[in-house]
Every structure is written in C-alpha cells, then in structure tokens.
N, C-alpha and C positions, 0 to 999 in steps of 0.2 A: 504494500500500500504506500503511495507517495503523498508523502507530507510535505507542504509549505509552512514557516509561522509567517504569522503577519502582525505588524501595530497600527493599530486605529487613535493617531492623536485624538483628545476632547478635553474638554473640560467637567466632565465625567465619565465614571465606569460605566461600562455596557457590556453588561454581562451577555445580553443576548440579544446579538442584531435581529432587526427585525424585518423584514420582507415588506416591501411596498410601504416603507415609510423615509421621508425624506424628500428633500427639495428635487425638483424634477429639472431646475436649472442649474445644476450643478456638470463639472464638465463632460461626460458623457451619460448624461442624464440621471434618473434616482437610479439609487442603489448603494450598497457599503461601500464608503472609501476607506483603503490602507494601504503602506507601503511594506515594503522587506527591509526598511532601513528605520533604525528604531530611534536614533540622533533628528531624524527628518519628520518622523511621528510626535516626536515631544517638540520640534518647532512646530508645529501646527496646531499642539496642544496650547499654547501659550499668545494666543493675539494678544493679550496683555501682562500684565507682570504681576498677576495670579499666578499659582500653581496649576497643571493640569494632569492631565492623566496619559500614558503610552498603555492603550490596551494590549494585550498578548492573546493571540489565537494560531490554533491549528487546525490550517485544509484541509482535508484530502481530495486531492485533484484529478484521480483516475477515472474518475467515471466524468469529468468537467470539460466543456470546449473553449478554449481558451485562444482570444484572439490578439495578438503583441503588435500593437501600432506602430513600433518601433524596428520595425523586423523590416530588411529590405524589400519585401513583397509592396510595401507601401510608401507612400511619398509622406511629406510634412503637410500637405494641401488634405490630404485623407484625414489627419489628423485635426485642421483646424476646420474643416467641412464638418466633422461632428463636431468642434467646439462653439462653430457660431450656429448650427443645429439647435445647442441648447442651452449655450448661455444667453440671457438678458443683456444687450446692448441697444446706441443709440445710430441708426444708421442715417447719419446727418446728411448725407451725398448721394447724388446720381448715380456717380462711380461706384460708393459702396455698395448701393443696394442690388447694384448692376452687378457688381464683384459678387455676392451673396449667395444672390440666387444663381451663377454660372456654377460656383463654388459646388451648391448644394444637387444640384444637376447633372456635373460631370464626375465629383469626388466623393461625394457621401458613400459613404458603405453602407449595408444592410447588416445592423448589430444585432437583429433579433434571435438570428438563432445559438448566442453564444451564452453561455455560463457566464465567463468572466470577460473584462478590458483591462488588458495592460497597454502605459503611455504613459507619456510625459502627464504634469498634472500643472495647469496655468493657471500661478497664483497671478491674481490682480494686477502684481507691476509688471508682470510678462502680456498681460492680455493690452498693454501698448501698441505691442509690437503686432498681431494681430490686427488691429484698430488701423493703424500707419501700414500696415502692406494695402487692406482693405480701402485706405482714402489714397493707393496711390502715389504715395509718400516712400515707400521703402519699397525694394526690391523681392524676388522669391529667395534671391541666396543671401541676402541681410534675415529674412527671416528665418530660412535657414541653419544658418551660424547661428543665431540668435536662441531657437529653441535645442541648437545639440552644444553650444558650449554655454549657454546659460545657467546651467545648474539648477533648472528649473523642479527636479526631485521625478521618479518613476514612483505611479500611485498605479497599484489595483483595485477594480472596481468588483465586488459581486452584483452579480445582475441576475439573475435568477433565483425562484423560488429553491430548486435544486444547490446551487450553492451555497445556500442561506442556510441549508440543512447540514452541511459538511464542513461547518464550521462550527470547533469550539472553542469558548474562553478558558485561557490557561494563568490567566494573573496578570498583572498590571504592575507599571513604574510610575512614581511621582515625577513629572517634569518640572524641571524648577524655571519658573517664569522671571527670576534674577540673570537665571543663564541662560533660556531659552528664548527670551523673547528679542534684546537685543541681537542674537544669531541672524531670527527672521527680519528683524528691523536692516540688520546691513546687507543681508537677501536683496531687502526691497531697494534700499539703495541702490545696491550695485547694479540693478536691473534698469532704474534709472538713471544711472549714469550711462550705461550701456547703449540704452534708448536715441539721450539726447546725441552721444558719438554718431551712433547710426545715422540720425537726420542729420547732422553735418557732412559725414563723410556717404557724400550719395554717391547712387552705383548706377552711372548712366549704361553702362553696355549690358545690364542686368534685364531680366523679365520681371515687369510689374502687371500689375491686376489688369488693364487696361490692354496688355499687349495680350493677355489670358482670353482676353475677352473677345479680341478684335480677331486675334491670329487663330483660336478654337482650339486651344493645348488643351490636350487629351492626358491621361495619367499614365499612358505607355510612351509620350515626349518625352525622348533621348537627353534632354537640355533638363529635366527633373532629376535624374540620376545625382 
C-alpha cells in the first residue's frame, strides 16, 4: 500500500477533512488543500502573528488518479487556465477578457475525473503576474520564469469524495506565527519585487496574450516548450 503524509496549514486542527466543504474559489476549485513540505504548511498556517497549526495526515494513493500540473505533459497556460477558471478577479480590459476566455477555450483541462491536483499553488503576490500576462503587460516566458523560479510552494488538492476517504489524521505541529509569519511576509515581498523587475525589464521578442490571440497558439506550439 502507498502512503503519502501531507500538512494542511490552518489556524486550526482538522481532525477530519470534510468533502464538499470549502471555498469553490480557491485555486483549482473546492476541495482539501496541502502540501508535502511541512516548513511551507506552517507559512500558511500563520497570515498573522498568531500561532497556527501544520496538520499531519496519511494517503493512501493506490486506488487514486492523480493529475501533476507540473509534469511536462503540460504547459504553465494549462495551469493558469484552471486558475482564472476559478479564482475571483477583476477583468478591467478588452484584452483580458479576450485573453480569458481564449485561455479557457484552448487550455483548460477536464479535472473531473481525477482524485487528486498536484501544482504550483498562487498565493496573492504571484496572482500579479497572472493579472500583467492577462493585460498584456508581460510576456508567456516572464510568466514562465516567474511561476518555476518563484518559489511559489507545490500544494495538493483532494478533490474527490474517494480521496477524502483515504485520508487520515496522524497529529499536528504548533506553527509559531513569530517565525512563520515574517517567512510569508518576505515570500510576498520578494514576489513583489520580482513583479515590479519584470515590468521594467520587458520582453519585446516574447509571446504575449495578444499574439495568443491573434496568431491561435494551440498547447502542442513548439515556442510553449
């Protein structure tokens, strides 16, 4: 039998996740988020400088279909196609909305019939960079760079009532919100400074949203690799 552990930052124990509970705009929609890295689970636990909690559980994955966004079968367009799927944003422009819906048309994936999502996980100061491909503003290989050396954190998602079943709680760590929360505070920094570098150093021989648009790049374009 193959076992994963996993930690679920919060700012409470949760002894027992619960199936169909939870924000549906979250980045690939409801279901349990957690990662395999347990330093990155107690930043998460900590938006504030409260304590919080790094839950502890163990998978069992054998009977589970497990889809890894990050696996070269897939582009980073696949990836932010399900993210503006179901994150809340404001699409202030033409271009965005025009970007959007191309996006969700040519790239989206069909998640339904998986157990689990593995991928990146786009806190707030990263969903910039998102925002500025979509207006236009930054290129596909700024975004790119941006979500594989940003350190944005690999989060697994349970998405099925079946996963939710093969999963137990094994015990918990106090995350200290003295030492955890400045961590995520220079996270967000550094994403922001990242951001503003990227708009100055623009990437004119780059593909942007517009050229997506106008040229019809498809997810098997050689220039995505």
């Amino acid at each position: 039998m193959n076992k994963i552990t996993l930690y679920h930052g919060s700012q409470k124990i949760v002894e027992q996740p619960l199936f169909g509970v939870g924000k549906t705009y979250n980045d690939y929609g409801q279901g349990f988020y957690c990662t395999q890295n347990i330093s990155l689970a107690k930043e998460w636990a900590c938006p504030t400088s409260d304590d919080g909690f790094a839950n502890i559980y163990e998978l069992e994955t054998d009977s589970l279909k497990l889809i890894d966004l990050q696996s070269e079968e897939f582009c980073t367009l696949n990836w932010l196609a399900i993210l503006i799927n179901n994150r809340k944003f404001d699409l202030d422009t033409p271009i965005m909305r025009q970007g959007v819906f191309y996006l969700k048309e040519n790239f989206l994936l069909d998640l339904s019939g998986f157990d689990l999502i593995k991928g990146y996980r786009a806190d707030d100061s990263y969903f910039s960079f998102a925002r500025a491909f979509l207006s236009n503003q930054i290129s596909y290989e700024q975004l790119q760079k941006a979500m594989k050396l940003g350190k944005l954190g690999e989060q697994i998602m349970l998405k099925s009532k079946k996963s939710f079943e093969n999963i137990t709680f094994t015990g918990y760590e106090i995350a200290e919100g003295k030492m955890f929360n400045p961590l995520r505070k220079e996270r967000f920094n550094k994403a922001r400074k990242n951001f503003e570098t990227s708009l100055e150093n623009g990437d004119i021989s780059g593909l942007f949203i517009r050229d997506f648009i106008l040229e019809e790049v498809k997810p098997n374009d050689s220039r995505l690799q």
